[in-house]
Steps between C-alpha positions, in 0.01 A plus 500: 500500500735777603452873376291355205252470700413863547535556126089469417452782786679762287491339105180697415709767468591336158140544386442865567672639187255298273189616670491824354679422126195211463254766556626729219658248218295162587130376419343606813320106497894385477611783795251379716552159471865468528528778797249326663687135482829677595344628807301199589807266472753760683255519800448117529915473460532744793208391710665135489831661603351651787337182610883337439637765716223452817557118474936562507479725725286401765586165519667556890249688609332416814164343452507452083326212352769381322650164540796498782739371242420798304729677733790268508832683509578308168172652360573844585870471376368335179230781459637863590255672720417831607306520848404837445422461120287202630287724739452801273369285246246365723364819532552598120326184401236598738417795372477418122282225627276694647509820204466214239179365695396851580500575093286210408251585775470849395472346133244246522268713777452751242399256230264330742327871635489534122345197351263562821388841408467367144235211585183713475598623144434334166724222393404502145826712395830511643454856559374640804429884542451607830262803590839710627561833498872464538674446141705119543534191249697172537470153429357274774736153456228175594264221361399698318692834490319821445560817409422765773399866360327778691264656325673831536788369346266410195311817485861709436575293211415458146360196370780450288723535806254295738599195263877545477471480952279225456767339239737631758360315805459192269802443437639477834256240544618311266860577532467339874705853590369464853721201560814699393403813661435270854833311401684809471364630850570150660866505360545847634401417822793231495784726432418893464774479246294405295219756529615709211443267277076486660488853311632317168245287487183684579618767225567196274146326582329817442701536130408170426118532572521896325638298199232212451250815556655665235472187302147436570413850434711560217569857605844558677370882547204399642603266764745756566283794594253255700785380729581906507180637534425155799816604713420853485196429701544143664519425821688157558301275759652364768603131297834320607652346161187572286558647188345856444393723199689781597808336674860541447702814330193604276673776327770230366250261446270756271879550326524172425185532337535746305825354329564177321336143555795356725703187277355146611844366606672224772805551667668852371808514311822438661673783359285755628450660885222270596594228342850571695267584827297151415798310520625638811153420652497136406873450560379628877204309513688176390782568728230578803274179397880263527617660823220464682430105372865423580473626875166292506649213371845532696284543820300214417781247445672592823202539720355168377861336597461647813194399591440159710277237305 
């Protein structure tokens, strides 16, 4: 194990210069899927570590559940240690428990209030409008998802613009972009290293769904003065990791509109900045995801020979 050990905690570092490049030069569908992989596999590599660290280093403490021969001399020679490490990570691990829970309470509490408050209205369409003075739409993730729009929100727009939202809203739906926007939040929670790259994804979610709008619509303009004309007099609702109408940097979002359809393309070109800043951030992930199963595995082999049948 060694040093490699704490190299997940600080390898997301590796993924930050990418965040931003895939939000200008990549497909935002491509941006948000590979930023949100990067950050899902760089938490998990550093939440193991963690774990590695609480087992190592709390092996000799007083009262631990660990097998005795867990804290053989020969063990702890075999496995460096850190007592203080050990303890600290306790109370690290604790707390990312207990902001990871925290975010998927908060996540799935508002989906339930919602889907409750939705019961008395028709089901026939997977749009809902509530009777709302305040100006809000986002989609509602479920079996089946909806489509929640105030009816102020509607009575400010065009119908031309009422059907790029609704395209809008759609397409999260069907892009699943709740699951990335909850992964990102999750992964976040794990190491706050990685909470610039939360940012990068919401923008790229909300490009992606502003794009298949734009498609459905076939008006680029269009879709880009209803997302204008919606953030100018939106007001988000209070919805953990649900994606929103008017979320995210809306004046570089109605930019994007405005110029060219982005290229459909995979992994970027090497000999360019973010194909140079993708490579750094799957060198890092790589090097994260083999550190931290080599101090799992090393712990494993010696722990299991230390331990009595």
């Amino acid at each position: 194990m060694g040093v490699f050990v704490y190299l997940p905690l600080v390898l997301p570092l590796t993924a930050l210069p990418v965040a931003r490049l895939a939000e200008q030069h990549l497909h935002p569908r491509t941006a948000a899927r590979l930023l949100t992989g990067t950050a899902v596999i760089l938490a998990s590599c550093s939440t193991l570590c963690l774990a590695l660290l609480v087992v190592v280093g709390t092996a000799q403490l007083p009262g631990n559940p660990l097998p005795d021969g867990w804290s053989d001399d020969e063990v702890r020679e075999a496995v460096p240690h850190d007592r203080i490490a050990g303890k600290a990570s306790i109370v690290v691990l604790a707390l990312v428990a207990m902001a990871c829970a925290s975010t998927v309470l908060r996540h799935y509490r508002f989906r339930f209030r919602a889907h409750r408050a939705l019961a008395e209205l028709p089901t026939e369409s997977d749009v809902a409008v509530l009777p709302d003075s305040v100006p809000y739409a986002y989609a509602l993730p479920g079996s089946p998802g909806r489509i929640m729009v105030t009816s102020a929100m509607l009575d400010c727009l065009t119908t031309a613009e009422q059907r790029a939202l609704l395209a809008h809203e759609r397409a999260h739906l069907a892009g699943r972009h709740h699951r990335l926007l909850l992964a990102a939040r999750l992964a976040g929670c794990a190491n706050p290293l990685l909470r610039p790259l939360r940012s990068a994804i919401t923008y790229s979610t909300e490009r992606w769904a502003d794009e298949e709008a734009a498609t459905d619509t076939g008006d680029r303009r269009l879709t880009a003065r209803a997302v204008g004309r919606a953030a100018l007099i939106s007001h988000r609702a209070a919805a953990p990791a649900v994606p929103a109408f008017a979320a995210g940097p809306v004046p570089r979002r109605v930019a994007a509109l405005l110029g060219p359809v982005p290229p459909e393309q995979g992994w970027p070109p090497v000999l360019t900045s973010t194909g140079i800043a993708a490579f750094i951030a799957a060198a890092g992930t790589a090097v994260s995801t083999l550190s931290s199963l080599n101090a799992a595995f090393a712990l494993f082999v010696v722990l299991e020979a230390a331990t009595p049948l």
